[in-house]
Backbone as numpy.savetxt, mean C-alpha at the origin, in Angstrom:
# Nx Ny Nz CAx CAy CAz Cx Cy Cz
8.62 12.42 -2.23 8.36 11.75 -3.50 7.36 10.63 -3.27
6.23 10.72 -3.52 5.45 9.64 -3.49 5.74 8.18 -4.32
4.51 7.11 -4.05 4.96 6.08 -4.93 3.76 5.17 -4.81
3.50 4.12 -5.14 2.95 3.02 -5.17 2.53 2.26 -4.35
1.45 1.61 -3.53 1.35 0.32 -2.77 0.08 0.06 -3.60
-0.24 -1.32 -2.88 -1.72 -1.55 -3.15 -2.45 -1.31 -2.23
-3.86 -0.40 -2.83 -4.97 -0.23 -2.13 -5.34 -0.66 -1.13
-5.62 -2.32 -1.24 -6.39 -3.48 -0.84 -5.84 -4.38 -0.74
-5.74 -5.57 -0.19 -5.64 -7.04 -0.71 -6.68 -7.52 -1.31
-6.47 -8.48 -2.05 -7.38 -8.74 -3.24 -7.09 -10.21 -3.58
-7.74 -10.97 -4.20 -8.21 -12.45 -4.98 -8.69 -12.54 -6.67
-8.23 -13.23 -7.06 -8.89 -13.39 -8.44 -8.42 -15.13 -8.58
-9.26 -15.67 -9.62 -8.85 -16.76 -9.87 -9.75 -16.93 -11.72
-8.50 -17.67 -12.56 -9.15 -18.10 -13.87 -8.53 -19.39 -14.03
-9.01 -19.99 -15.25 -8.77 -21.60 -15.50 -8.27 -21.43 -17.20
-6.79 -21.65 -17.37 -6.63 -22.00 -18.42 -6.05 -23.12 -19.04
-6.66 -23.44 -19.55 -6.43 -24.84 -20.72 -6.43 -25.99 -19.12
-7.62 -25.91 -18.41 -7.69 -26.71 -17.08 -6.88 -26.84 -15.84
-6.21 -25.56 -16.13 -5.13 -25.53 -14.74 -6.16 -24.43 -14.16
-5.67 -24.32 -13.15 -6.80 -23.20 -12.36 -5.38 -22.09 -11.66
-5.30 -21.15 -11.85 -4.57 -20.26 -11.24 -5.54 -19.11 -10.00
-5.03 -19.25 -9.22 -5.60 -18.21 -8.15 -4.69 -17.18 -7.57
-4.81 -15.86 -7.91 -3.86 -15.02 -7.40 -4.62 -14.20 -6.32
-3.19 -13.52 -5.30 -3.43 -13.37 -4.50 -2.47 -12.28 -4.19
-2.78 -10.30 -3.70 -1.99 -9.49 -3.55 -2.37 -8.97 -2.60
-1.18 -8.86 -1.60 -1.24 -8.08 -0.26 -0.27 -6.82 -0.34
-0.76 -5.69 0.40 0.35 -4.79 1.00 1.34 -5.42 2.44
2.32 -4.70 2.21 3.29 -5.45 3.50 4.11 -4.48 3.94
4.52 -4.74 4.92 5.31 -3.71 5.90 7.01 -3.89 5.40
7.42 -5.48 5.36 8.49 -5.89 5.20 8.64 -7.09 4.53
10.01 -7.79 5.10 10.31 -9.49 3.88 9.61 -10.17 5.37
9.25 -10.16 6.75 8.58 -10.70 7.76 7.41 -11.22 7.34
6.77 -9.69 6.71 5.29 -9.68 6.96 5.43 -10.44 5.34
6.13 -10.47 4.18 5.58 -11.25 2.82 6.03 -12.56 3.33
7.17 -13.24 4.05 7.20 -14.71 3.68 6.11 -14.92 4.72
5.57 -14.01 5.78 4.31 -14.56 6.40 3.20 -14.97 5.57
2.80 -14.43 4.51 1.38 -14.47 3.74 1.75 -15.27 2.65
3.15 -15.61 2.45 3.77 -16.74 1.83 3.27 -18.18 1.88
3.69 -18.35 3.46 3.92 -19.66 4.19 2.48 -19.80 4.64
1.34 -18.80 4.90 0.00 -18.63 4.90 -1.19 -19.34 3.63
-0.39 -19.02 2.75 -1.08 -19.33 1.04 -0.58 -20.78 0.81
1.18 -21.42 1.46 1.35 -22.85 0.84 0.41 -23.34 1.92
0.03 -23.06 2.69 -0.43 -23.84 4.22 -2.14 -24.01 3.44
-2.37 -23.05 3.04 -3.97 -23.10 2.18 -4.02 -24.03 1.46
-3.00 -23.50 0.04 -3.11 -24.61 -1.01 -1.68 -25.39 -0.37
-2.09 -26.05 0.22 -0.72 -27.03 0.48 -0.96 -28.43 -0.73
-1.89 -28.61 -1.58 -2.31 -29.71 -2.30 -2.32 -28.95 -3.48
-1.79 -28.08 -3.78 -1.55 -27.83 -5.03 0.02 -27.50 -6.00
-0.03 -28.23 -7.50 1.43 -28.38 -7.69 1.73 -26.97 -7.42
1.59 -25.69 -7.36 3.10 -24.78 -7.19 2.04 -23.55 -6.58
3.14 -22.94 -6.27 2.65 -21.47 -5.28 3.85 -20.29 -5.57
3.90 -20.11 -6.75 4.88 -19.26 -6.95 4.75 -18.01 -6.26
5.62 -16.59 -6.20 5.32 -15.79 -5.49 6.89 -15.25 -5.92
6.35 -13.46 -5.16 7.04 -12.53 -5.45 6.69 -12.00 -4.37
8.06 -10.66 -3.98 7.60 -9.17 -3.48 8.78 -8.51 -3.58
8.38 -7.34 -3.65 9.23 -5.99 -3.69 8.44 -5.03 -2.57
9.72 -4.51 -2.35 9.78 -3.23 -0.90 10.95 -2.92 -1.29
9.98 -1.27 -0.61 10.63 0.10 -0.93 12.01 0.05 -0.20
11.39 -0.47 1.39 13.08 0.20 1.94 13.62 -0.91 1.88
15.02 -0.46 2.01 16.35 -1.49 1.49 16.26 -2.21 0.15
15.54 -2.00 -0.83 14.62 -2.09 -2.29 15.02 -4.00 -2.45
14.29 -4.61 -1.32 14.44 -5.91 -1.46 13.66 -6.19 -2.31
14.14 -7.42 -3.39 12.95 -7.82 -4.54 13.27 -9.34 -4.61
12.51 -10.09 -4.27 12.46 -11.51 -4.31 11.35 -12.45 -5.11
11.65 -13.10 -5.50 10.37 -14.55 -6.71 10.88 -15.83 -6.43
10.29 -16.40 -6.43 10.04 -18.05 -6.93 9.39 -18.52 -7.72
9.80 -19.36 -8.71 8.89 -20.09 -9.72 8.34 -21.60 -9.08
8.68 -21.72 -7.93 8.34 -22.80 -6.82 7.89 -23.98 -8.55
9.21 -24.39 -8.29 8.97 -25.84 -9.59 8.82 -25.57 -11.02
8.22 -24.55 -11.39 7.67 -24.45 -12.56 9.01 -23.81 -13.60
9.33 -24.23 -14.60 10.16 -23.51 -15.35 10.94 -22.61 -15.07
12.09 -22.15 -15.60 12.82 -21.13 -14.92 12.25 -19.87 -15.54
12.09 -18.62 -15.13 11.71 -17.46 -15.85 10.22 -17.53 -16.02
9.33 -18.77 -16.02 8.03 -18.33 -15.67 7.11 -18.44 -15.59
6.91 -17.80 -14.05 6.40 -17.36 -12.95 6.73 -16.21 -12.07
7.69 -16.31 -11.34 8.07 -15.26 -10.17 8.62 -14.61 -11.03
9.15 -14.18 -11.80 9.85 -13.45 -12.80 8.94 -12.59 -13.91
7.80 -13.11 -14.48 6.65 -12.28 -15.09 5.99 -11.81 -13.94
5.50 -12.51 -12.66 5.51 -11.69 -12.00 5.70 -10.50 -11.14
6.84 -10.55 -11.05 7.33 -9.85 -11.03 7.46 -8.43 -11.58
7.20 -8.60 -12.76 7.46 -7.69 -13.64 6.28 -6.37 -14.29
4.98 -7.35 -13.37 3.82 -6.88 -13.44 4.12 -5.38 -12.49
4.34 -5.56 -11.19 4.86 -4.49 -10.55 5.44 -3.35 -10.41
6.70 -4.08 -11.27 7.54 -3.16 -11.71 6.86 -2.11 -13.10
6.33 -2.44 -13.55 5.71 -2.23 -14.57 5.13 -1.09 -14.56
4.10 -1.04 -13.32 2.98 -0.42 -12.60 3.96 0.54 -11.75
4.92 0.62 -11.49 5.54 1.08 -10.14 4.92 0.83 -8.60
4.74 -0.11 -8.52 4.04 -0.59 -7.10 5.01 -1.48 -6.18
5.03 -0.99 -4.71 5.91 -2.01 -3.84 5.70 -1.99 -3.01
6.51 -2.59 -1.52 5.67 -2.84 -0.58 4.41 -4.13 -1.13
4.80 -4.64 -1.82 3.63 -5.53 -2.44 4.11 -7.67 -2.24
2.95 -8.04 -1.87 3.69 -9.31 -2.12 2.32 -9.83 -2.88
3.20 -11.01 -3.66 1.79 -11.72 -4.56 2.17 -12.97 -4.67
1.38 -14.22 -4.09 1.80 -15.31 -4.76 0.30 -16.16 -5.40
0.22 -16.59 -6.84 -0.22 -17.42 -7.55 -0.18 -18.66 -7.35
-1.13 -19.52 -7.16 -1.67 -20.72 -7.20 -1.89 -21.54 -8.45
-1.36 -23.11 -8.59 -1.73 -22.86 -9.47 -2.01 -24.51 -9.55
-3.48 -24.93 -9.66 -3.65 -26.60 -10.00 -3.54 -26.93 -10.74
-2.68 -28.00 -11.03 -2.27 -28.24 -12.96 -3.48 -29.38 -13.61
-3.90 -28.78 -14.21 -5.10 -29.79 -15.22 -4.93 -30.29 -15.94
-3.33 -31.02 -16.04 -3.52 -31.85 -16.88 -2.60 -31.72 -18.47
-3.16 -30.32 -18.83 -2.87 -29.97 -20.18 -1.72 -29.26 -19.75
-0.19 -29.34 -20.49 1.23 -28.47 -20.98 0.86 -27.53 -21.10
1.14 -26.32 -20.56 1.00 -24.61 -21.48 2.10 -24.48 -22.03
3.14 -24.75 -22.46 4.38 -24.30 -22.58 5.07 -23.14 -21.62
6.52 -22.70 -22.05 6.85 -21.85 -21.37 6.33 -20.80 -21.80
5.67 -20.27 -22.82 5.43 -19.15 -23.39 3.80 -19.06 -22.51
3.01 -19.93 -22.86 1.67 -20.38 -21.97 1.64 -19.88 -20.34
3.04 -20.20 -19.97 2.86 -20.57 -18.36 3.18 -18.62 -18.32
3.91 -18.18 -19.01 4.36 -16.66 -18.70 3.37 -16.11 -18.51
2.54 -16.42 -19.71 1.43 -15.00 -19.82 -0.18 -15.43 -19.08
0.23 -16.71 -18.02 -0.81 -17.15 -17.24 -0.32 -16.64 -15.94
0.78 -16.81 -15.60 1.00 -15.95 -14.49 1.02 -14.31 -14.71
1.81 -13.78 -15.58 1.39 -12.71 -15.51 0.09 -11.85 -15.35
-0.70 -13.20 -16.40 -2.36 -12.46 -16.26 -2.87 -12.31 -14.90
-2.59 -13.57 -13.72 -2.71 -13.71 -12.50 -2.32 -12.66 -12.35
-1.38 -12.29 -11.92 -0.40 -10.94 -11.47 -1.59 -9.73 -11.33
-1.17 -9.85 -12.58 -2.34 -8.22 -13.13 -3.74 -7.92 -12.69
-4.81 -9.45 -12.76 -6.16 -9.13 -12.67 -6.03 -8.77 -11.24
-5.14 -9.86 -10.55 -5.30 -9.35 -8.70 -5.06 -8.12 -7.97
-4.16 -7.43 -9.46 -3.79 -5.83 -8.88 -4.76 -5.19 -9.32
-5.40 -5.51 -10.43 -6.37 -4.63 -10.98 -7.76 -4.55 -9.84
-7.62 -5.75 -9.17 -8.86 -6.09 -8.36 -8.32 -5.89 -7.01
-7.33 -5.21 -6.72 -6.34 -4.46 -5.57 -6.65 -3.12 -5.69
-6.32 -2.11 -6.87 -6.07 -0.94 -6.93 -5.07 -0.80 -6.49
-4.65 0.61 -6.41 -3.57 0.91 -5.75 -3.57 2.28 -5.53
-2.53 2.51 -4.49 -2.63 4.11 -3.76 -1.30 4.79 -3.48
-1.44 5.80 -3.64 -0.24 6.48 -3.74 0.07 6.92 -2.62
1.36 6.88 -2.00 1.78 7.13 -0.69 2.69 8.37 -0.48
2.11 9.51 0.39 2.74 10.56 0.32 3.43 10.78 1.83
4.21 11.59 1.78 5.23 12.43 3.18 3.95 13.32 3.66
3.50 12.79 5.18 2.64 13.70 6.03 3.32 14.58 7.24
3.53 15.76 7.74 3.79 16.15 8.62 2.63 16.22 9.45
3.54 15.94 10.90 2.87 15.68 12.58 2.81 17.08 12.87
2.45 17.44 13.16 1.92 18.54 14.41 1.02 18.65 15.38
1.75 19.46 16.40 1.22 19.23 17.70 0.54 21.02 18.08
-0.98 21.49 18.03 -1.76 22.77 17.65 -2.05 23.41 19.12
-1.38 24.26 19.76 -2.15 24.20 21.04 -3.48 25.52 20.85
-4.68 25.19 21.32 -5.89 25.62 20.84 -6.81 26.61 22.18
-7.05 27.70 22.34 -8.08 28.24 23.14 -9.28 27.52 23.09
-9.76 27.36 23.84 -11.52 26.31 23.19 -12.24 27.40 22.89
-11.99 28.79 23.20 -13.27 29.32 22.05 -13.19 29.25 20.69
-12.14 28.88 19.86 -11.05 28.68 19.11 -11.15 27.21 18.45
-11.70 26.38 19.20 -11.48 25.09 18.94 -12.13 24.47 17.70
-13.42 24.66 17.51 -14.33 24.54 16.09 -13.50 25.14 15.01
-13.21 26.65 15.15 -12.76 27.25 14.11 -11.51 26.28 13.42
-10.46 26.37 14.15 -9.00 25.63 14.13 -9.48 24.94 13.66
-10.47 23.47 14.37 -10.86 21.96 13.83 -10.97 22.64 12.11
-12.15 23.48 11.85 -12.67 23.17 10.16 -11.21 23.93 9.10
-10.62 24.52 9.90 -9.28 25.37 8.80 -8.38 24.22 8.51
-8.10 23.74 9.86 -7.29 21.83 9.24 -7.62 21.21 8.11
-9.22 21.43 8.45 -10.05 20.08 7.32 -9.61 20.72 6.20
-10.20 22.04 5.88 -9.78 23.20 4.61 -8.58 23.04 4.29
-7.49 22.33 4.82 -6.31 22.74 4.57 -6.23 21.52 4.24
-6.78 20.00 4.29 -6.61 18.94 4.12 -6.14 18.10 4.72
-5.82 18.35 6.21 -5.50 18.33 6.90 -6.24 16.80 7.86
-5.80 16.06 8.90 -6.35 15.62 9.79 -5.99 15.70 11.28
-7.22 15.21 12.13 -7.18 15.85 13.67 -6.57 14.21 13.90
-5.60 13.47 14.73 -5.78 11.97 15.27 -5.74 12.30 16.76
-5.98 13.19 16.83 -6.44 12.83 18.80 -6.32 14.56 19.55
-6.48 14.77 20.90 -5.99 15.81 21.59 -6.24 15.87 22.88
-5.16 16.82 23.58 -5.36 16.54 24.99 -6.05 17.84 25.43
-6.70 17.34 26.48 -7.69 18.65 27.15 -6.81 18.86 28.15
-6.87 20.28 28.88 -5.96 21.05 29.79 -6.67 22.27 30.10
-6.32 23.46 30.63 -6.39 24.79 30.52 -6.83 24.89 29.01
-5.90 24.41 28.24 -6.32 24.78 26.61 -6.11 23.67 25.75
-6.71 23.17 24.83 -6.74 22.16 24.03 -5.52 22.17 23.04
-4.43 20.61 23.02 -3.59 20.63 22.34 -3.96 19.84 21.07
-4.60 19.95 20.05 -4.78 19.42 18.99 -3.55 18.40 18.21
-3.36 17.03 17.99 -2.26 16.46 17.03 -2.73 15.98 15.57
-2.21 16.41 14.96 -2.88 16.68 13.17 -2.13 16.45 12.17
-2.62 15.84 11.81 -1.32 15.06 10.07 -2.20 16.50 8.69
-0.83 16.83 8.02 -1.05 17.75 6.92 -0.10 17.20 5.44
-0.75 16.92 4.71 0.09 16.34 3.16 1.00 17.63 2.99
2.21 17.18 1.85 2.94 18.21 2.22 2.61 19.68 1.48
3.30 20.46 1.95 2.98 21.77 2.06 1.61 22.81 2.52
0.97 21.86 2.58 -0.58 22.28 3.69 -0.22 22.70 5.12
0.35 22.16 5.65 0.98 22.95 7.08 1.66 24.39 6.80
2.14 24.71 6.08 2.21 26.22 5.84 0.70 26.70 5.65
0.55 26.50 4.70 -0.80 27.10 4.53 -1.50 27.52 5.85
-2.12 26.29 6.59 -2.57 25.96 7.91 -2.22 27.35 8.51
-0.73 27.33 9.00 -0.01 27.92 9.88 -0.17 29.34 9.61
-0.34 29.77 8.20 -0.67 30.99 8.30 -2.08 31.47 8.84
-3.01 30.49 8.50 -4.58 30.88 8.92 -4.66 31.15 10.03
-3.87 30.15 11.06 -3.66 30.30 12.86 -3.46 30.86 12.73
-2.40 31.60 12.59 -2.08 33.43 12.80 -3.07 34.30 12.28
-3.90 34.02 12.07 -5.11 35.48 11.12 -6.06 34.77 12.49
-6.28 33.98 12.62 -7.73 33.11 13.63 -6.62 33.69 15.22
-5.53 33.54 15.26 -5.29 33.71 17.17 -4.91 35.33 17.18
-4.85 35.85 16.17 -3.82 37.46 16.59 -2.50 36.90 16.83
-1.86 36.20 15.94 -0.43 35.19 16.11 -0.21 34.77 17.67
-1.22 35.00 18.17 -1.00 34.07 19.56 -0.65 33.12 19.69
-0.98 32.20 18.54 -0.68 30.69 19.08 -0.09 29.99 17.65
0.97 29.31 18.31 1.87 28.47 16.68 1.62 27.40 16.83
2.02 26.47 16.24 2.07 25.11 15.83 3.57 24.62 16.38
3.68 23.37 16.56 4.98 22.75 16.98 5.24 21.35 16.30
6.12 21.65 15.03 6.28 20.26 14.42 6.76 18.87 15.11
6.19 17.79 15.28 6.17 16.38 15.70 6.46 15.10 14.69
7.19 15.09 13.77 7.74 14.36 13.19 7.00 14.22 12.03
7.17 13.06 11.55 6.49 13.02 9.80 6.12 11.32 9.73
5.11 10.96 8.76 5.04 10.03 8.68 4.32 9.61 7.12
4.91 8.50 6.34 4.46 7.99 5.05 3.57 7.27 4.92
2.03 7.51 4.25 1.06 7.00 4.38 0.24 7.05 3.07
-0.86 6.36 2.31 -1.15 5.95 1.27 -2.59 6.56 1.67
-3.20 7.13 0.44 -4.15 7.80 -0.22 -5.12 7.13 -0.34
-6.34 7.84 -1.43 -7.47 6.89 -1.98 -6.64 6.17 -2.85
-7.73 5.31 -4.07 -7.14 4.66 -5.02 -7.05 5.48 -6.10
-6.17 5.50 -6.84 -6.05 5.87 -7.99 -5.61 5.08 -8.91
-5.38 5.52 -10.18 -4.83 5.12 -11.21 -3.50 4.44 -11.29
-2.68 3.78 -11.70 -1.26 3.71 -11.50 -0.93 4.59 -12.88
């Protein structure tokens, strides 16, 4: 089942009614790697009134915010919600924000963070993360070109191989392309030679749409 991260990390910054908000969205591995880019962003703007922030991750579906000072409900909480919204995780975001002076209200402050939220994802993208199977190809080298371009055809990728007597090819396939694959080897070796599955691994795409 695929899902959501962001593309990129990304920046945006706007000024309303003289506060200056600067948002800021990373992909992340875990809650390690977000209170890292957390404690990274107060250390930046350490001179500014608030640094609210959010993240959500997939595994163990941790979801955490702060309105760091500002009103209860918002900040980390419209932020929040931007995400969820989008279906995106694995994501951390925290907003900056210099106060100029002028009250937004609570209704003001919502839809200034949220806007933060949004333009930084919009200026993120985001990518959809699918289930890849590992395999491990063992290859004749007269054989070896052919095999290499039926992978590609199949959508397939080469990440490395060992030379020997005969070349062992290791190759990531989105799912259900390794069948495919696996039948072509058998039409290309005279079923001489199979494939040997090597585990699986979850990994994110171009950008698309959310």
């Amino acid at each position: 089942m695929s899902y959501f991260v962001p593309y990129q990390d990304a920046e945006t910054e706007f000024v309303e009614k003289r506060s200056r908000f600067i948002g800021h969205v990373w992909r992340v591995d875990g809650e390690e790697d977000a209170r890292r880019r957390i404690d990274e962003a107060r250390r930046k703007y350490h001179d500014a009134r608030h640094n609210c922030w959010c993240y959500l991750l997939r595994e163990g579906g941790a979801v955490r915010y702060s309105d760091d000072g500002e009103p209860q409900g918002t900040a980390g909480q419209p932020m929040l919600n931007v995400f969820q919204r989008r279906g995106v995780c694995n994501v951390c975001c925290v907003v900056t924000r210099y106060f100029g002076g002028v009250l937004l209200g609570a209704g003001g402050l919502t839809r200034a963070y949220s806007r933060a939220a949004k333009d930084t994802l919009d200026a993120a993208g985001v990518a959809s993360v699918t289930r890849w199977t590992l395999w491990e190809i063992p290859c004749p080298y007269p054989l070896l070109e052919r095999v290499q371009r039926e992978i590609a055809a199949c959508g397939g990728e080469v990440s490395g191989a060992d030379y020997g007597a005969a070349v062992v090819l290791r190759a990531a396939f989105p799912a259900g392309q390794a069948e495919v694959f696996a039948g072509r080897l058998r039409q290309l070796s005279g079923a001489s030679v199979s494939m040997t599955p090597a585990g699986e691994i979850e990994r994110p795409g171009e950008r698309v749409e959310a």
